[in-house]
C-alpha positions in Angstrom: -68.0 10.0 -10.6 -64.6 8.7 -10.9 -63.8 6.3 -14.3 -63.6 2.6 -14.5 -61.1 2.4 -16.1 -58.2 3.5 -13.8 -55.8 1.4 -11.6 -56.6 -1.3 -13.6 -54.1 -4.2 -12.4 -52.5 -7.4 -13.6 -53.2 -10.9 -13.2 -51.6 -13.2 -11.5 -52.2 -17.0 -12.0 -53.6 -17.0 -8.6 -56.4 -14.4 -9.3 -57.2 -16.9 -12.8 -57.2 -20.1 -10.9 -59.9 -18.2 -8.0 -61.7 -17.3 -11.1 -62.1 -20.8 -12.7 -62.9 -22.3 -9.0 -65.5 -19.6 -8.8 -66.8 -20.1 -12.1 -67.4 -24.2 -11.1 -68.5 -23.6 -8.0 -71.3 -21.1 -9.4 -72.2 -23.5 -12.1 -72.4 -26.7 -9.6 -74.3 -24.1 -6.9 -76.8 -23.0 -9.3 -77.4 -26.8 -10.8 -78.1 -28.1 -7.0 -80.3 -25.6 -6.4 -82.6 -25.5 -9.5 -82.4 -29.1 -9.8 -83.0 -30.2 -6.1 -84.4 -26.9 -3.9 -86.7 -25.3 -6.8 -87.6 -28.4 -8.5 -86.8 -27.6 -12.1 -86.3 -30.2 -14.1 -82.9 -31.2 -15.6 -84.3 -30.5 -19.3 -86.5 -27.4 -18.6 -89.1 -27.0 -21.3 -88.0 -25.1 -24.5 -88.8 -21.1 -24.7 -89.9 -19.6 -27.7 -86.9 -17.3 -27.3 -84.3 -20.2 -26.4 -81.7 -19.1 -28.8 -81.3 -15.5 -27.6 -81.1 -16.2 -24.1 -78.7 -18.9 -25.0 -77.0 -16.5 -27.0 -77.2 -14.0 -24.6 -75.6 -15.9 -22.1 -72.7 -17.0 -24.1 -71.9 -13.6 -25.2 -72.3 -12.8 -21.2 -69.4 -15.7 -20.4 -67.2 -14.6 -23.1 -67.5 -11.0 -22.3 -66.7 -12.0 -18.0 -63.7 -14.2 -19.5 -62.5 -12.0 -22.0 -61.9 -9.3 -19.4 -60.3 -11.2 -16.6 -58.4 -12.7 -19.2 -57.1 -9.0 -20.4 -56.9 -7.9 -17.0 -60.1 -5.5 -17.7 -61.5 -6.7 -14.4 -64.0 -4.0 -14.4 -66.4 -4.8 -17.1 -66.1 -8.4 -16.0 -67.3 -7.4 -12.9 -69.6 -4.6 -13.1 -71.5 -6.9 -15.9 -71.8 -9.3 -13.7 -73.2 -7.0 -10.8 -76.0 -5.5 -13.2 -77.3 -8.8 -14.5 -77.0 -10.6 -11.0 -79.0 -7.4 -8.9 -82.1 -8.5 -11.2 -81.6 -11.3 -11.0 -82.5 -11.7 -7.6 -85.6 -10.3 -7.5 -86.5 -12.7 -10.3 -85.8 -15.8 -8.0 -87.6 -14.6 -5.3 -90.5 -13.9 -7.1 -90.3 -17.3 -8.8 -90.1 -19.0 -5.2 -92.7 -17.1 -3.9 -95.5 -18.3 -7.1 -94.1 -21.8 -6.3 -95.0 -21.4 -3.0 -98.7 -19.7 -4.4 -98.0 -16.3 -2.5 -99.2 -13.9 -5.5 -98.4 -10.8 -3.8 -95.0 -11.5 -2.9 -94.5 -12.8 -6.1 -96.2 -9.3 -7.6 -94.1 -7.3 -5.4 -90.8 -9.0 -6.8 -91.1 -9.2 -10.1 -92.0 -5.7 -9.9 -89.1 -5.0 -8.2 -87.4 -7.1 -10.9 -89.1 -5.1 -13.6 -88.2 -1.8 -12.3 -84.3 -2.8 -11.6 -84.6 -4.2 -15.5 -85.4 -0.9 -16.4 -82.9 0.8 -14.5 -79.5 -1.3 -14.5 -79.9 -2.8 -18.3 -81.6 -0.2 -20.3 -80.6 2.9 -18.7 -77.5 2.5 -16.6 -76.0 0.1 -18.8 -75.9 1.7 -22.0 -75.3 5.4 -20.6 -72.5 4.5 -18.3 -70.7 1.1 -19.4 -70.9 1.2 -22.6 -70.6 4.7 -22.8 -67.8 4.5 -20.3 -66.0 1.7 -22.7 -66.4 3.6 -25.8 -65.0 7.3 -24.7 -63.7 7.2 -21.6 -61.4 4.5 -22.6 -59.5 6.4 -25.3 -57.8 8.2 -22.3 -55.9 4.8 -21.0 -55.5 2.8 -24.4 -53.3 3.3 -27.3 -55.4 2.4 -30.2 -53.3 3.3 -32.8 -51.4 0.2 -31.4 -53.2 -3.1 -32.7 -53.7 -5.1 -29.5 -55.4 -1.9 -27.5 -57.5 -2.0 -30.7 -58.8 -4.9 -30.9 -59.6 -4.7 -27.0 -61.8 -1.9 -27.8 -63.8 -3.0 -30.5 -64.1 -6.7 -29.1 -65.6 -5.5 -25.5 -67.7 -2.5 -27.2 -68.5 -5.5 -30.1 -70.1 -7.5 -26.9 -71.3 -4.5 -24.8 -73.5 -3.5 -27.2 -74.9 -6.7 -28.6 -75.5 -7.2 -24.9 -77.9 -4.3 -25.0 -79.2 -5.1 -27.9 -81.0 -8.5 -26.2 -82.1 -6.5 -23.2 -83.7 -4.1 -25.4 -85.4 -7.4 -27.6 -86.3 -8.9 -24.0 -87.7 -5.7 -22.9 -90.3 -5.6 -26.4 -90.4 -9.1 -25.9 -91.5 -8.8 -22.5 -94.3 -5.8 -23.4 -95.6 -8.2 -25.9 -96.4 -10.8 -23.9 -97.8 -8.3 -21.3 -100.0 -7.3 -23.7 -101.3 -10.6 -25.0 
């Protein structure tokens, strides 16, 4: 399997400027959508674990802007592609118990728990983040400051981003078992 980390480009303002449209346009897409397809309310009701998932996902936007930012395009985007590929499955099972089809909505969230499993707690850790913390070395100075502080910044993130999948995956077998 070839690195990551190789033919890592540069940005160009264009590429930034397709990046902050995209970013609105996801953030106005997914507000019509909740808010007028699925019905959920503007001010959803609080969750126990509120403040990790909203730290989760902050950590998750600085982590996607960080690297475009540094032109490290690919944890940007293969971050995004592991969190979004569950994330589907999740939806659809949520439309389909809307919709009070119960074996759809079995089938998809365990389809959702299975890709959980596999793209968080086993792929992410043993080839992103393991990926960003060795693999790297080959294609960053780090006795320079600035490569540096790239790689302890994205590993900082990478693995506190693991660290709340693990906590939503004990999380998740508690409930399961109450």
């Amino acid at each position: 399997m070839d690195l990551i980390w190789t033919n890592n480009g540069v940005l160009s303002p264009c590429h930034f400027m397709c990046a902050v449209y995209f970013a609105f346009g996801f953030v106005a897409t997914r507000f019509f959508l909740d808010r007028f397809i699925f019905g959920v309310p503007l001010v959803a009701h609080t969750a126990q674990d509120f403040s990790v998932m909203m730290s989760h996902h902050v950590v998750t936007v600085i982590l996607i802007g960080y690297s475009y930012i540094t032109s490290f395009f690919q944890i940007g985007s293969i971050d995004v592609a592991l969190h979004d590929a569950s994330d589907v499955f999740l939806e659809a099972a949520k439309v389909f118990k809307y919709s009070e089809k119960e074996l759809g909505a079995s089938v998809c969230f365990g389809f959702f728990d299975i890709s959980w499993l596999l793209l968080r707690l086993i792929f992410f850790p043993f080839w992103i983040i393991m990926s960003s913390s060795y693999d790297i070395r080959e294609f960053l100075r780090l006795s320079e400051a600035y490569p540096m502080s790239l790689y302890y910044v994205f590993n900082t993130m990478l693995l506190t981003l693991f660290v709340f999948h693990v906590y939503y995956m004990l999380n998740d077998h508690e409930t399961a078992e109450k």
